[in-house]
C-alpha positions as CSV (number, residue, x, y, z in Angstrom):
1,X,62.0,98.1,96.5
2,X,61.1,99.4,99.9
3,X,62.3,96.0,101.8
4,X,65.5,97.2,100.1
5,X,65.6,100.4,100.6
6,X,64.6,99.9,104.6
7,X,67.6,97.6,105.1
8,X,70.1,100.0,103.7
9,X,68.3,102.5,106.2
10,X,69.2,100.0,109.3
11,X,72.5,99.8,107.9
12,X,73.1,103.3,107.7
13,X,71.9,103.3,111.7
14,X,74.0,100.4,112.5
15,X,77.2,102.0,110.6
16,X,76.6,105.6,112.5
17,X,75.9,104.1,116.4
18,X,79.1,102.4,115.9
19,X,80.7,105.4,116.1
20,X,78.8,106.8,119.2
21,X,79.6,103.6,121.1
22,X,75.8,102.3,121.0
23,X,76.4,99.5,118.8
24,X,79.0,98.1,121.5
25,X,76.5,97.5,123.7
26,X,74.1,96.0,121.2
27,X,73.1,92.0,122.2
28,X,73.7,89.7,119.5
29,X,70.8,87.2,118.9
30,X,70.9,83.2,119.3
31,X,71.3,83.5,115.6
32,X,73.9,85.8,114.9
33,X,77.6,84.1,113.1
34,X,80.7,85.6,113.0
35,X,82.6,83.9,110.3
36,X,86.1,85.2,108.0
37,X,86.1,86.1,104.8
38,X,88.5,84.9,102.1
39,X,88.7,86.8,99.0
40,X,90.3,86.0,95.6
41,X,93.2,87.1,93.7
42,X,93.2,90.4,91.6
43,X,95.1,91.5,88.8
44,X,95.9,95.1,90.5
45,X,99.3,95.3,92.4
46,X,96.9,95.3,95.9
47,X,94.6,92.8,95.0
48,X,97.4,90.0,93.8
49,X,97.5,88.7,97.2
50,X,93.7,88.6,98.1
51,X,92.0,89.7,101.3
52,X,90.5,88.7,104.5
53,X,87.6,90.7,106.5
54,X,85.3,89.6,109.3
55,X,81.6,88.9,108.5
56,X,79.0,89.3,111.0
57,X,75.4,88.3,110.3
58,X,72.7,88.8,113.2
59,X,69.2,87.8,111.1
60,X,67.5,88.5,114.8
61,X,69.0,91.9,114.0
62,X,68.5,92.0,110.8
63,X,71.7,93.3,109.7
64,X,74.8,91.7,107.6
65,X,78.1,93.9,107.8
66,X,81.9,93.0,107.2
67,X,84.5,94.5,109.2
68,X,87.7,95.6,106.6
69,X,91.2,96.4,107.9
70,X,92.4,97.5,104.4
71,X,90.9,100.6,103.7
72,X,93.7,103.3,103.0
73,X,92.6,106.9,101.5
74,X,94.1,108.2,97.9
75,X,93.1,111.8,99.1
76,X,96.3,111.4,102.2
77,X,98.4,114.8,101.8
78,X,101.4,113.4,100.1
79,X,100.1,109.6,99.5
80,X,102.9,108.2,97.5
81,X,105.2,109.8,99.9
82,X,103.9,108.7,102.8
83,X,103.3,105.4,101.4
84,X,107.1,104.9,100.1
85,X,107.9,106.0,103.7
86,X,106.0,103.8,105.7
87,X,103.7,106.1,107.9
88,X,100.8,105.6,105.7
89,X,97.4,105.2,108.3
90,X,95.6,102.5,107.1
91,X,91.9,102.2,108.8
92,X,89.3,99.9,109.7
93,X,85.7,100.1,108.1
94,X,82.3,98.7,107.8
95,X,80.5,98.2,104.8
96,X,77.0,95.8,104.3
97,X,78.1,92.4,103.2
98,X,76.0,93.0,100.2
99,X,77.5,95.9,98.9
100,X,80.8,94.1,99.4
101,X,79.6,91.0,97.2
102,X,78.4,93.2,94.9
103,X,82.1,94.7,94.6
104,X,84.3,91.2,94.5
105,X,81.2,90.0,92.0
106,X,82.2,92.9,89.2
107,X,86.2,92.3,90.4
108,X,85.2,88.7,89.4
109,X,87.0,87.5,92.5
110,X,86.0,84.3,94.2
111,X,85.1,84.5,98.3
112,X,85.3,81.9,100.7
113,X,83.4,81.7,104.1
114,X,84.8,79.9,107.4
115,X,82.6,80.2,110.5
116,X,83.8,80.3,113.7
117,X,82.6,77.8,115.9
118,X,83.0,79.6,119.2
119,X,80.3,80.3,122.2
120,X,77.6,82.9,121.9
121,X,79.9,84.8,124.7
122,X,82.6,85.0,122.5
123,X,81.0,86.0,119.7
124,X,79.5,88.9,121.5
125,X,83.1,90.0,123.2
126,X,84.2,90.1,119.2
127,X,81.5,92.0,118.1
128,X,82.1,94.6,121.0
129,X,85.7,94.5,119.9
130,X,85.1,95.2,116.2
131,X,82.8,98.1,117.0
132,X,85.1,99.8,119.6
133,X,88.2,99.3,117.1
134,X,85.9,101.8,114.9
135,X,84.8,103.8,117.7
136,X,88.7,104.8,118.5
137,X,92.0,106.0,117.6
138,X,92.6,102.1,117.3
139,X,90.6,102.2,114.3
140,X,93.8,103.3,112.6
141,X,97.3,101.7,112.2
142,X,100.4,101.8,110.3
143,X,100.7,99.8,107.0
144,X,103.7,97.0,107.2
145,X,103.2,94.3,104.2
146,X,104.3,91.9,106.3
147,X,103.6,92.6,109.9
148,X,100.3,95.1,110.0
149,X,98.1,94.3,107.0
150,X,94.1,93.4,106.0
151,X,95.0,89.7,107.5
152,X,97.2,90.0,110.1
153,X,95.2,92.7,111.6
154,X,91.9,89.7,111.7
155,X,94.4,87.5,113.4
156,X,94.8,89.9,116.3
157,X,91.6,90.9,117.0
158,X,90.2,87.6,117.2
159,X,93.2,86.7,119.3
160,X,92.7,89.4,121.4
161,X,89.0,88.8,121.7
162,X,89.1,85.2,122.4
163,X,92.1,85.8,125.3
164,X,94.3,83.6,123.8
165,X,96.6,83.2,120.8
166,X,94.6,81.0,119.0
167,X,95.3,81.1,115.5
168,X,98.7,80.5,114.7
169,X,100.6,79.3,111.1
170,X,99.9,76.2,110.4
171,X,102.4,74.6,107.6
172,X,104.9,76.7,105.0
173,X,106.6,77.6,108.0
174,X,110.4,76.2,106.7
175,X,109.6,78.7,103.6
176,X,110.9,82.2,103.9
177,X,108.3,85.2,103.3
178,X,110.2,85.8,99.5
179,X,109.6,82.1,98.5
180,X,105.6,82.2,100.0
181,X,105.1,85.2,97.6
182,X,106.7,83.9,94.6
183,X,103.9,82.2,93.2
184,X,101.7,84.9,93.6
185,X,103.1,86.9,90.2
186,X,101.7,84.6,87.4
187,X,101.3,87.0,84.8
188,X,103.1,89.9,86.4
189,X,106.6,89.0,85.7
190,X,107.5,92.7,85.8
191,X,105.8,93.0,89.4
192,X,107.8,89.7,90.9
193,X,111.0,91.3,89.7
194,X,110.7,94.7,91.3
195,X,109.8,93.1,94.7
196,X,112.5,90.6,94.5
197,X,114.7,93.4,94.1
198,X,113.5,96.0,96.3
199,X,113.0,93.6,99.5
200,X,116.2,93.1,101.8
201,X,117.2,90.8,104.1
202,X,113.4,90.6,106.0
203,X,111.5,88.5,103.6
204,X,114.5,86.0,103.4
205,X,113.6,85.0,107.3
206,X,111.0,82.0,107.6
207,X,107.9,82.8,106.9
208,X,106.1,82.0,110.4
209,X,104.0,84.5,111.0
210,X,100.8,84.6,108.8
211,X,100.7,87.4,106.2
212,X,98.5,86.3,103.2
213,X,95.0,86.0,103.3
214,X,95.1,82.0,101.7
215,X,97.8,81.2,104.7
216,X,94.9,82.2,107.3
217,X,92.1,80.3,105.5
218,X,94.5,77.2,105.2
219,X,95.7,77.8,108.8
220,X,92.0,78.6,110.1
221,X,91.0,74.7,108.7
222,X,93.7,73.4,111.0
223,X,93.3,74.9,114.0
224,X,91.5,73.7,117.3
225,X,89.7,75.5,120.0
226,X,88.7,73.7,123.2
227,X,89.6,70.3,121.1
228,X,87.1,71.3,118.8
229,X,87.4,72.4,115.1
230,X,87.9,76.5,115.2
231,X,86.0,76.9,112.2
232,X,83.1,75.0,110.3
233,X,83.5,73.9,107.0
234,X,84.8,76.5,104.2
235,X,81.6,77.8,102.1
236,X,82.1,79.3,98.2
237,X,80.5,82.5,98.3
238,X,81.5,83.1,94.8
239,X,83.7,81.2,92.6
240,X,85.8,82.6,89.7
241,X,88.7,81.9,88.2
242,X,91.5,84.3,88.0
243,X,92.4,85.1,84.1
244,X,96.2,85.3,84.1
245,X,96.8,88.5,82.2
246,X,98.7,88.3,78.8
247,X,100.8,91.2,78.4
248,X,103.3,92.5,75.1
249,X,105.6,93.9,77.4
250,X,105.3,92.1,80.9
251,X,106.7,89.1,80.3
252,X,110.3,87.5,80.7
253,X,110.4,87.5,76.9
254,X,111.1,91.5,76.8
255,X,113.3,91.0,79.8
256,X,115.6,88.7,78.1
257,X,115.5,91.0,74.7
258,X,116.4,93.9,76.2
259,X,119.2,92.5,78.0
260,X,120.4,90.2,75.3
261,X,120.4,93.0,72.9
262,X,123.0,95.0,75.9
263,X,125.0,92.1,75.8
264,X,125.4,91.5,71.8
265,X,125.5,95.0,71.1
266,X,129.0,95.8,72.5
267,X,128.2,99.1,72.0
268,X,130.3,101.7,74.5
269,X,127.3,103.9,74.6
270,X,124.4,101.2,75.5
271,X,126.8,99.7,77.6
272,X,127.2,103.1,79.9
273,X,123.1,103.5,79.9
274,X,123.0,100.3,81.0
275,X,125.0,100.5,84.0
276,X,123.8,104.1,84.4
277,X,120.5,102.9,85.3
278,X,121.5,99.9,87.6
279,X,123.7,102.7,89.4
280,X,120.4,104.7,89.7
281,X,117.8,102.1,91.1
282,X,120.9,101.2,93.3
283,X,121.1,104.9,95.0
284,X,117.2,104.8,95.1
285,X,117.8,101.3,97.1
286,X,120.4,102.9,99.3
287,X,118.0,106.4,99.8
288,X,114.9,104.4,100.6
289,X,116.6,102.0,102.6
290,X,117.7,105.1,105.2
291,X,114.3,106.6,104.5
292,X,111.9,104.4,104.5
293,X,110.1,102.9,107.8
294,X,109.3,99.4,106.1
295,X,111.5,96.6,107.6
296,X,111.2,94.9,104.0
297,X,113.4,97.2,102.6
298,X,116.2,97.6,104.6
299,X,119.7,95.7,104.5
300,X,118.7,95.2,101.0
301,X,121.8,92.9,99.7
302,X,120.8,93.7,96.4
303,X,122.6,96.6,96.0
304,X,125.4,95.0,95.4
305,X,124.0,94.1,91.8
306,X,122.6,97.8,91.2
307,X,126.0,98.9,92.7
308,X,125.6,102.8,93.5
309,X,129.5,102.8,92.9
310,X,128.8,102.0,88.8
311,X,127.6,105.7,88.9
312,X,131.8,106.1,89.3
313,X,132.2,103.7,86.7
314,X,130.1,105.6,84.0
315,X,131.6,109.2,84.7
316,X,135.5,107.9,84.9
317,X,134.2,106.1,81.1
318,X,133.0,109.8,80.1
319,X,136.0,111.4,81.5
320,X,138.3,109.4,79.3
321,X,139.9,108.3,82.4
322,X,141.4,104.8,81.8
323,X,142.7,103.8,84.8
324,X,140.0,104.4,87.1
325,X,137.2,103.2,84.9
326,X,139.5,99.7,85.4
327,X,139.6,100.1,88.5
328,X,136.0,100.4,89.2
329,X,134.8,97.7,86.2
330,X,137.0,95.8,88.5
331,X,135.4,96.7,92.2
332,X,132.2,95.9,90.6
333,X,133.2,92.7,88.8
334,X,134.2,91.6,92.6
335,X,130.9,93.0,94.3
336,X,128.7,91.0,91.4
337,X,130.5,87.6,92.1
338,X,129.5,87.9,95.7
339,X,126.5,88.7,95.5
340,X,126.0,86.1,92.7
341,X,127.9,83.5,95.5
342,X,125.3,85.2,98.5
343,X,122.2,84.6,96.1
344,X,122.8,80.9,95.2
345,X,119.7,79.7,97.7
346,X,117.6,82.7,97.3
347,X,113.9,82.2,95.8
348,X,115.1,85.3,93.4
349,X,117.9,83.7,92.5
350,X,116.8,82.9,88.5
351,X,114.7,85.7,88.4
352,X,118.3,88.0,88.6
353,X,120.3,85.5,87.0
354,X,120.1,86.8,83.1
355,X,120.9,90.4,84.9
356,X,124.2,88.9,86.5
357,X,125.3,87.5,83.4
358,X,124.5,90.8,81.5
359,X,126.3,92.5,84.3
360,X,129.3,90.4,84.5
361,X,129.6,90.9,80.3
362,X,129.5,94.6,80.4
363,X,131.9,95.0,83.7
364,X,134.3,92.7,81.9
365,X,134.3,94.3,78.3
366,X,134.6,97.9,80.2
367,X,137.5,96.5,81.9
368,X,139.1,95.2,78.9
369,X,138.9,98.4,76.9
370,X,140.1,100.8,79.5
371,X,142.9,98.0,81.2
372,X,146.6,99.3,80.2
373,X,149.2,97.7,78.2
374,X,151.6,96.4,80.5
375,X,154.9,98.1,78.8
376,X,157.7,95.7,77.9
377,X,161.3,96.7,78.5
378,X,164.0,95.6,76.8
């Protein structure tokens, strides 16, 4: 109890001189290793894609800590605002390795360990790096998914620290960023749809920068320093494997219900919800695309399925007004068989499908109603 209760005391020292700048000058020992830290997949929306952090471990020392990149605060003054926005401040932490074992072991989430092989130099001009990030206003940085995150922010400091841009992708580079992520949503079929609806143009470039905690690990393996292996061997820290939630409702079983039962209703009224709220997450598209600082977001394409002009549509169908509810099933019609033409080679492209079909059914039966007689003269 007291060996226990004296490390946590050293910790607490070590965590509180790193903000007063003493722990940058504090000499690593012959022993000390610098390694990554992969963690496992979660079944929350910010744990499906895993995590990286940066282990040090100095027994000569006696002290054990992990450097984190994704901490982000829920008590922010307008979080989901700010987050939706893009100007969320995300921060860099340190926490005691065994608290943060103790955490992935009750998230049942698996860890992997790859050391880096470097010289006692460099390990020391990381370690100085780590503790001034903490120590300053560098400490905090703007969320991107893709290009500021918990991993790509490891692959810069260690960059940085080693002088040279050492790690780099290795392999899935002839994917684009959508088609990397896809697999990621086993049992969140709900969660894979949104994204593939709500990113634009960005995540359909080639995916060449690294982004994911697994691309690092797997790029880490392959990579070379002074022809020399960058890292040892990968060590299991803790193994567990990920339960793929069963849901009632997420599923592509509900997805196909509900639209199947828009499409054999024929029902005026479901049909004008319907395209009601694909109007709706279209304007939210549009608003967010103007408003919000994420790259990911922008030029989204898919708008051209949530059409903002089906808002039209519905209120010339309430208004009784024939001609231009024609008009606009027809505008529509044309915009969904682009788009249907534009997402042929897109990763998203089945995930959408059943909602192009359902589209295309409900713009043509609306057409059909409100389309004129063409008067016969005699």
């Amino acid at each position: 109890m007291k060996t226990v209760l004296f490390k946590k005391i050293l910790f607490i020292l070590f965590f509180l001189a790193s903000f007063i700048g003493f722990s940058q000058s504090l000499p690593l020992s012959k022993d000390a290793k610098i390694s990554v830290l992969t963690c496992g997949l979660g079944n929350e929306s910010y744990s499906l894609f895993g995590h990286t952090g940066i282990r040090v471990s100095d027994p000569g020392n006696n002290f054990d800590v992990v450097y984190n990149y994704g901490t982000f605060d829920f008590r922010t003054p307008n979080f989901v605002m700010k987050f939706a926005k893009g100007d969320l401040q995300y921060f860099a932490t340190v926490h005691s390795f065994a608290d943060f074992l103790n955490e992935y072991t009750y998230e049942k989430r698996s860890i992997f360990e790859q050391e880096l092989l470097i010289s006692p130099e460099l390990k020391q001009k990381l370690f100085d790096k780590l503790n001034a990030v903490l120590a300053s206003d560098e400490r905090y940085y703007t969320y991107k998914f893709i290009d500021k995150n918990c991993t790509s922010m490891v692959v810069d400091v260690i960059n940085k620290s080693i002088g040279q841009e050492i790690i780099t992708k290795k392999g899935d580079t002839d994917k684009t960023y959508r088609s990397i992520l896809f697999p990621y949503f086993d049992g969140h079929f709900y969660d894979q749809l949104g994204t593939s609806i709500i990113f634009g143009t960005k995540v359909d470039q080639m995916g060449t920068r690294i982004f994911l905690p697994f691309e690092l690990k797997n790029s880490l393996e392959k990579t070379t320093f002074n022809n020399q292996p960058f890292v040892g061997k990968s060590k299991t820290l803790l193994e567990f494997t990920k339960e793929t939630p069963k849901s009632f409702w997420n599923n592509i079983y509900t997805y196909l219900f509900i639209l199947g039962f828009v499409v054999l209703a024929r029902n005026k009224t479901v049909d004008k919800i319907y395209l009601l709220i694909l109007s709706l997450i279209g304007i939210f598209f549009v608003a967010m695309g103007f408003y919000s600082f994420h790259q990911e977001l922008a030029m989204n394409y898919n708008v051209l399925l949530f059409s903002p002009f089906l808002l039209l549509l519905v209120l010339f169908s309430i208004f009784k007004n024939k001609l231009w509810t024609y008009r606009f099933s027809l505008i529509n019609f044309v915009l969904l068989v682009i788009y249907f033409l534009f997402l042929i080679n897109k990763a998203h492209f089945f995930i959408t499908l059943p909602l192009i079909i359902t589209s295309g059914v409900v713009l043509v039966r609306t057409g059909i109603r409100n389309k004129r007689p063409i008067p016969i003269i005699i």
